[in-house]
C-alpha positions as CSV (number, residue, x, y, z in Angstrom):
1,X,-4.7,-1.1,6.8
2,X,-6.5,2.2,6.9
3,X,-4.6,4.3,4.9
4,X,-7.1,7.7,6.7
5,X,-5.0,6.9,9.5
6,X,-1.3,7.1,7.5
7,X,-1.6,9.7,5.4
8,X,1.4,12.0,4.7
9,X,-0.7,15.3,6.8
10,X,-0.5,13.0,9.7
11,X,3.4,11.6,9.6
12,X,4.1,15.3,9.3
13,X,2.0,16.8,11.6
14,X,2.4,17.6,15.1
15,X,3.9,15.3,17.6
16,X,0.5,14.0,18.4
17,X,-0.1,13.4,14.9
18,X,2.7,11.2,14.7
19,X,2.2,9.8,18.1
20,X,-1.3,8.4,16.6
21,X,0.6,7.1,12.9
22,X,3.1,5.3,15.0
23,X,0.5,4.0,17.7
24,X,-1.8,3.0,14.9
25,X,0.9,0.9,12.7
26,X,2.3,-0.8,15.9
27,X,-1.5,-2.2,16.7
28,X,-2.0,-2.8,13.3
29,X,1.3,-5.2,13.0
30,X,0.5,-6.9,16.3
31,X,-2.5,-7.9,15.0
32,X,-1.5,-8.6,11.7
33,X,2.0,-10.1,12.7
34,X,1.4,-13.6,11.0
35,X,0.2,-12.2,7.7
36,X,2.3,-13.0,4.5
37,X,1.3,-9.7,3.2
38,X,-0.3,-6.5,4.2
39,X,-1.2,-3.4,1.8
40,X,-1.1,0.0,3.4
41,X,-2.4,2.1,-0.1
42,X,-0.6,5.6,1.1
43,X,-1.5,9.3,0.4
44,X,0.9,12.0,0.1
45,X,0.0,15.1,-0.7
46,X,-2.1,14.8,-3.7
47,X,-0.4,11.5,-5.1
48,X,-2.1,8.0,-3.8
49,X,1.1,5.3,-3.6
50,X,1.7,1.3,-2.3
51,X,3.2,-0.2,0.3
52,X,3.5,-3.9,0.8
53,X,4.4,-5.2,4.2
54,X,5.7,-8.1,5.0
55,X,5.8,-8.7,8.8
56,X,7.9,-11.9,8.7
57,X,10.9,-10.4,6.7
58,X,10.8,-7.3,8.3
59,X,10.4,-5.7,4.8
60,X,7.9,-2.9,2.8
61,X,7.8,-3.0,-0.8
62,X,7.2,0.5,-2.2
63,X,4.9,0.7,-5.5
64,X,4.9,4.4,-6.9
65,X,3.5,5.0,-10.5
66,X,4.8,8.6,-10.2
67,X,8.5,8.2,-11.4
68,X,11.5,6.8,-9.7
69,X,10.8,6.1,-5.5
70,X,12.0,9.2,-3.8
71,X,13.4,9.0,-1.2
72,X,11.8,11.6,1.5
73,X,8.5,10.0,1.6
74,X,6.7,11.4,4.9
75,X,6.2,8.2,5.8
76,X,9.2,6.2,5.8
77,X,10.3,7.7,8.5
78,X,7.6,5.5,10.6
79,X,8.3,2.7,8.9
80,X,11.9,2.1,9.3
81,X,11.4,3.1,13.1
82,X,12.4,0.3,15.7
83,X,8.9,0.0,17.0
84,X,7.5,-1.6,14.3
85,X,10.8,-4.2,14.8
86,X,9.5,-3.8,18.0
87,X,5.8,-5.1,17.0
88,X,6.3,-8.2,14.9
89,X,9.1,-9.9,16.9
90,X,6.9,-9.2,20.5
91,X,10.0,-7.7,21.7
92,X,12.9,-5.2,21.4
93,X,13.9,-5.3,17.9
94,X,17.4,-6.4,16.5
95,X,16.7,-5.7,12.7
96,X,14.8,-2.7,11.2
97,X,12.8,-3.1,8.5
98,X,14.2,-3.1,4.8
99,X,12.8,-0.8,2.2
100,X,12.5,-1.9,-1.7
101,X,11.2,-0.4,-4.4
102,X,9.5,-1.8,-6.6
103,X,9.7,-1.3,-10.6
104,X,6.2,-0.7,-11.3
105,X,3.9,0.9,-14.3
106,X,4.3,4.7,-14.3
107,X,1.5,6.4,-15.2
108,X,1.0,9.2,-17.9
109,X,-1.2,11.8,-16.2
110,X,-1.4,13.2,-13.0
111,X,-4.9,11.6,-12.0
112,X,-4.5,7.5,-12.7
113,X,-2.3,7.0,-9.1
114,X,-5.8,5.8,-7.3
115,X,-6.6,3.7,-10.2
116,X,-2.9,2.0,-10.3
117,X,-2.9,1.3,-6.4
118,X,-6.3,-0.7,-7.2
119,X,-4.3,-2.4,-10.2
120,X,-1.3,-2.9,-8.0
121,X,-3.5,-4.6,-5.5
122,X,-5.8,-6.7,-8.1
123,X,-2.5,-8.0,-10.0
124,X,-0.9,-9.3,-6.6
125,X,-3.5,-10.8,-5.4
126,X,-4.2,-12.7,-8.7
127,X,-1.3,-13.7,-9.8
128,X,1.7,-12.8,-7.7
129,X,0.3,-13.8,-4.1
130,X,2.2,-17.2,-3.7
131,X,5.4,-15.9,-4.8
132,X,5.1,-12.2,-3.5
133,X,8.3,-10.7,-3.5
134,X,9.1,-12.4,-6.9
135,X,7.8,-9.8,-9.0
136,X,9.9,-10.8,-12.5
137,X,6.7,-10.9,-14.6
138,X,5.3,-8.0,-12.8
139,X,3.3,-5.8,-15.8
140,X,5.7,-3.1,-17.0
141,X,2.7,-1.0,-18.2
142,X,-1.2,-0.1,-17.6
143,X,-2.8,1.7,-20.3
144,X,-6.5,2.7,-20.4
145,X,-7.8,-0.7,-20.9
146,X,-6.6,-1.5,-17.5
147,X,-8.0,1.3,-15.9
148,X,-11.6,1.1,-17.6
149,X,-11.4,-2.7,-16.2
150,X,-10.7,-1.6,-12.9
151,X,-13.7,1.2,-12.8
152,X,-15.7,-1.5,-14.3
153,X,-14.9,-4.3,-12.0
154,X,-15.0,-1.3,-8.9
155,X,-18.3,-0.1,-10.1
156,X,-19.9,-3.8,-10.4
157,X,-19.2,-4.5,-7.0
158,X,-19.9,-1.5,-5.7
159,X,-23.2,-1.7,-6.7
160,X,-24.0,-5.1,-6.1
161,X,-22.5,-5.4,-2.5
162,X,-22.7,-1.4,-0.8
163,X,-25.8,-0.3,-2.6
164,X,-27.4,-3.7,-3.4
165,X,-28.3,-3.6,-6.6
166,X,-29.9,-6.2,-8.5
167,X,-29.2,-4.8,-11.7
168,X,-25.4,-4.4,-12.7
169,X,-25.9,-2.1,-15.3
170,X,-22.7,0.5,-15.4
């Protein structure tokens, strides 16, 4: 999902901001309604977060590396709404969706949250995919290793695929 057209400004904005957030997921899911999985990466404010939706449960997973979830994120409001019921089942809905959050790596500074969305991403499609929600062995911890992977591995493919390059040089 485009996460230009969910950001936090535009949950909170105006009524027609809102309208457009809400108008946007509801496509979004009715298109997507038959996908395991879907990531929405989310900004708010100046932090970059996860979600995880799961269209046939009815349930988004919440992956913040900022501390413990809070629980007046801008967007949440949207997502718990009964359209979105609404747009998986193809009719009015008789369940909202379920939030969890999910114990993730917390970061140390106040500039890695981009970097862990990417890792958040990388590590469920890798190795948690077929048994998304079961996150037991979920890494407890990134460190700077991680990250410098993840520029790396960004960079690479960056360069080989938007700009290409035939050199990968970084």
């Amino acid at each position: 999902m485009d996460p230009a057209k969910t950001c936090g400004q535009f949950v909170e904005g105006d009524v027609r901001d809102r309208q457009f957030v809400e108008e946007y997921l509801t496509t979004a899911l009715k298109e997507n309604r038959d996908k395991k999985i879907i990531f929405l990466p989310y900004h708010e404010g100046v932090h970059w977060m996860l979600i995880v939706l799961m269209p046939r449960a009815s349930t988004f997973y919440m992956f913040d590396s900022m501390g413990s979830p809070r629980k007046g994120y801008k967007i949440i409001k949207a997502l718990e709404g009964p359209f979105l019921t609404d747009s998986c089942t193809g009719g009015p809905g008789k369940t909202r969706w379920k939030r969890s959050n999910v114990e993730c790596p917390q970061q140390d500074g106040d500039w890695e949250c981009g970097y862990y969305v990417m890792l958040f991403v990388y590590d469920i499609i890798t190795r948690f995919l077929d048994i998304f929600p079961n996150l037991t062995d979920f890494p407890k911890e990134y460190n700077g290793v991680n990250i410098e992977y993840m520029r790396t591995m960004w960079g690479k493919y960056f360069l080989k695929e938007v700009l290409g390059a035939k050199s990968l040089t970084i």
